[in-house]
N, C-alpha and C positions, 0 to 999 in steps of 0.2 A: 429385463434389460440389464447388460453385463456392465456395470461400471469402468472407467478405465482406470487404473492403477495410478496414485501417483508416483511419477520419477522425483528419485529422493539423492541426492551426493551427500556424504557423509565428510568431512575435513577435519582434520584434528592429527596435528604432531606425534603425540603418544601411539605407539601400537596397540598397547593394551587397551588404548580407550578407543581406536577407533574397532578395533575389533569388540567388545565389551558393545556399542553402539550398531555394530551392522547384526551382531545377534538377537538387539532388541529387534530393529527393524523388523528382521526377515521372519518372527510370529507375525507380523498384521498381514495379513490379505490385500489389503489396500495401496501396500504399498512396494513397488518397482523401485530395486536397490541398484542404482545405477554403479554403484564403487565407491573409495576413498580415496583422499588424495593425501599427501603429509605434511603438503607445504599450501602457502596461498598463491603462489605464480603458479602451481600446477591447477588448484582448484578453478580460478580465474579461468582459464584456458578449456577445464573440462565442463564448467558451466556453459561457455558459450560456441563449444562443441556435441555438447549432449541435451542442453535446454530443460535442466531438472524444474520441477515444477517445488521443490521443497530442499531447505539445504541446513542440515545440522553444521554451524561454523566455529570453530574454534577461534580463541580473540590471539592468545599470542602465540607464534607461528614464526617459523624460519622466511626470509625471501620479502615475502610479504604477510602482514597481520589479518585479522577478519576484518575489520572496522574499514583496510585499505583496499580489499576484496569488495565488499560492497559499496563502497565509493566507488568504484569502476565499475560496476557493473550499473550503477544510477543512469546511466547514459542511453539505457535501455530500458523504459519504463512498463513497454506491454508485456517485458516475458521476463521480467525478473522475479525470481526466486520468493518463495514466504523465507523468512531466514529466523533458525532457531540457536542462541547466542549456547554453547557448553565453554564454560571453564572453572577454573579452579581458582580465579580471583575475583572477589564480589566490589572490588573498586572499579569495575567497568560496567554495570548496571545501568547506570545514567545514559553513560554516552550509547551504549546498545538500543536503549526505548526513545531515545531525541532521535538513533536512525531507525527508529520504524521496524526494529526487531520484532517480533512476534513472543516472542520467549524468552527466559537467560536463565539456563541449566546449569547450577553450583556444583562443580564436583567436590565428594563425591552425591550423586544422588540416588535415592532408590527405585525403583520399579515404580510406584505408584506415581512418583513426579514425574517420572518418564512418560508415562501412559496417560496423565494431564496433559500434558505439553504437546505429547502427538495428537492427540484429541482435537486441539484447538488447533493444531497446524493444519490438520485433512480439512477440518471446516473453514480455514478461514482458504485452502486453497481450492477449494469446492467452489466458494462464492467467488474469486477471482476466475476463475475458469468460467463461470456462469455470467460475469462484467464483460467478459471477453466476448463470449458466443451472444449479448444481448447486443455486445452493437456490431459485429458483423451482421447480426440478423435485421438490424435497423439501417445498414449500409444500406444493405437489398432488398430492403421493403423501399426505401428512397432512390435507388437506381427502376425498382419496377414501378414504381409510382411517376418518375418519368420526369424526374427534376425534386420532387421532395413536396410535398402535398403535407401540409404541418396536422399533427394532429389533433383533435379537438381540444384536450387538454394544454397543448404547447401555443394555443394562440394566443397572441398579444398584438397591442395595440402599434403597430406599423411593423410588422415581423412575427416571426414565427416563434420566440422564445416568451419563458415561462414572464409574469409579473407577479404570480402569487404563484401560493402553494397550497393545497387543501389538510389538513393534519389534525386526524381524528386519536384521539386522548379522552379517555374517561368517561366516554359517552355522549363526547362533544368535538364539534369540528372548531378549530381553527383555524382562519387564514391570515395566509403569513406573506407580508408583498418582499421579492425578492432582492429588492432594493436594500430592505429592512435586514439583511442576511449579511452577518461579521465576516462568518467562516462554515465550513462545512468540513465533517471528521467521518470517516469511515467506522462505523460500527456492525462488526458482524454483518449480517442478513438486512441492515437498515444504513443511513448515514443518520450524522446529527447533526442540525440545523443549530449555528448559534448564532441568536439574533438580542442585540440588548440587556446580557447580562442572562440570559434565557438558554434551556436545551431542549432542542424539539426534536424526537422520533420517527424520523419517516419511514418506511419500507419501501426501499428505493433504491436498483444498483448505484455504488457512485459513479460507473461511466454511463449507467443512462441519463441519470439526471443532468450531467456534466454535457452531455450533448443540446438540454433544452433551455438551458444559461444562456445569457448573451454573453460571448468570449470575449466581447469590447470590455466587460465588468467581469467578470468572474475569470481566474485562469487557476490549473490544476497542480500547485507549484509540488505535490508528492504525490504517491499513487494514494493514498492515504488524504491529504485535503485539498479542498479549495476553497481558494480566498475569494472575497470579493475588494478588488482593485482601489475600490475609494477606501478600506480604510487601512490601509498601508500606511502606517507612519516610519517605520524606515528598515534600512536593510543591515542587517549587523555582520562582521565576518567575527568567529572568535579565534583565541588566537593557535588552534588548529586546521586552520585556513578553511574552516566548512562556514557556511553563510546562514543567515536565520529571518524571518521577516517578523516584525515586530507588530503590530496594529496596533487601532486606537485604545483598544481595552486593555490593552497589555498583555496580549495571549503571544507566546513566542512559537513562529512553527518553525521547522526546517524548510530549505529552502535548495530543490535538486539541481543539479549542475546543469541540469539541459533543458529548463527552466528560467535560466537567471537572464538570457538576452529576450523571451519574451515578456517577462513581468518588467524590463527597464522598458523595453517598445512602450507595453500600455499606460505605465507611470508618467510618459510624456506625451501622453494624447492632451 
């Protein structure tokens, strides 16, 4: 069975570097080189006329930056981009991995960082593509079921969602009630469960589990986590006007723009 290729946008100011970048690309098999752009108002535009599944971004940039690139493009959380950070200044690090970068390529870099980096992009866009296709597939297992027939696993006590979870470690199972649940983080092929000071393993897409949550408690404020709603202690902006939610443990996440009028709704239940 034929894999389908990922579409990849390349952006970056420099010629030489974008060029230097579509000749890595264009050895992998894997990967569908949709163009470059030079600036971030054209990128913007060809992201969401071409719908790359993968996007090499550069941070400083004419028009617009990469940081203000994917802020825009937050507004759209099923089809946005893996984004892998290239530049030539290591003072933007932070703010790259606080948004949910996948990578940040220090020019100059050589071939073997290059070939890490695409490595971990194809798999982390493998399993988004596969989050994708699990709840379409769970749409219409619930459209053919005829209203939504909960299944064994997702039963609870007055409704259809999860109260525990089952999480087998070292030879032994764990149950974990989801109440007891801080936060939840995207890990590769698993999420991680953090409960109490605690990190639990699951092998579990995060938008399947995300569907067997009670969304009165639990809401998905990145593609990357979700909170659970009681332990929100408060909402921070810094003072680059991006927002961040704080909890009771002190764990700081991001917090996405098209997100923030639902987590105020459930904060005042």
């Amino acid at each position: 069975m034929t894999t389908e290729r990922i579409r990849t946008l390349v952006v970056d100011d420099e010629p030489l570097a974008r060029e230097g970048l579509l000749e890595l690309l264009a050895q992998d098999g894997e990967i569908e080189v949709l163009g470059a752009c030079a600036d971030g108002r054209d990128a913007l535009e060809a992201v969401r006329r071409q719908h790359p599944a993968l996007i090499f971004l550069d941070v400083q940039m004419p028009e617009m930056d990469g940081f203000e690139v994917l802020e825009a493009l937050e507004s759209d959380e099923e089809t946005a981009p893996v984004v892998v950070f290239v530049t030539a200044y290591d003072q933007y690090a932070l703010r790259a991995f606080e948004m949910h970068a996948l990578d940040y390529l220090l020019k100059p870099f050589d071939d073997d960082r290059f070939d890490k980096a695409l490595r971990r992009a194809k798999t982390q866009v493998r399993q988004e593509q596969a989050d994708v296709l699990s709840r379409r597939l769970m749409a219409m297992l619930e459209t053919y079921r005829g209203g939504g027939v909960p299944e064994p696993e997702a039963e609870a006590e007055g409704g259809s969602y999860l109260t525990r979870l089952a999480i087998r470690s070292s030879g032994r199972v764990v149950f974990l009630k989801t109440e007891e649940i801080d936060w939840i983080g995207a890990a590769d092929y698993y999420v991680e469960l953090h409960a109490g000071g605690k990190a639990h393993l699951l092998r579990e897409p995060m938008a399947r589990l995300e569907e067997k949550l009670d969304p009165k408690r639990f809401l998905r404020i990145h593609r990357s986590a979700i909170i659970n709603v009681d332990r929100v202690r408060e909402v921070r902006t810094s003072p680059l006007g991006e927002r961040f939610v704080l909890l009771a443990d002190g764990t700081k996440l991001k917090l996405s723009r098209s997100r923030r009028d639902k987590l105020q709704v459930l904060m005042r239940r």
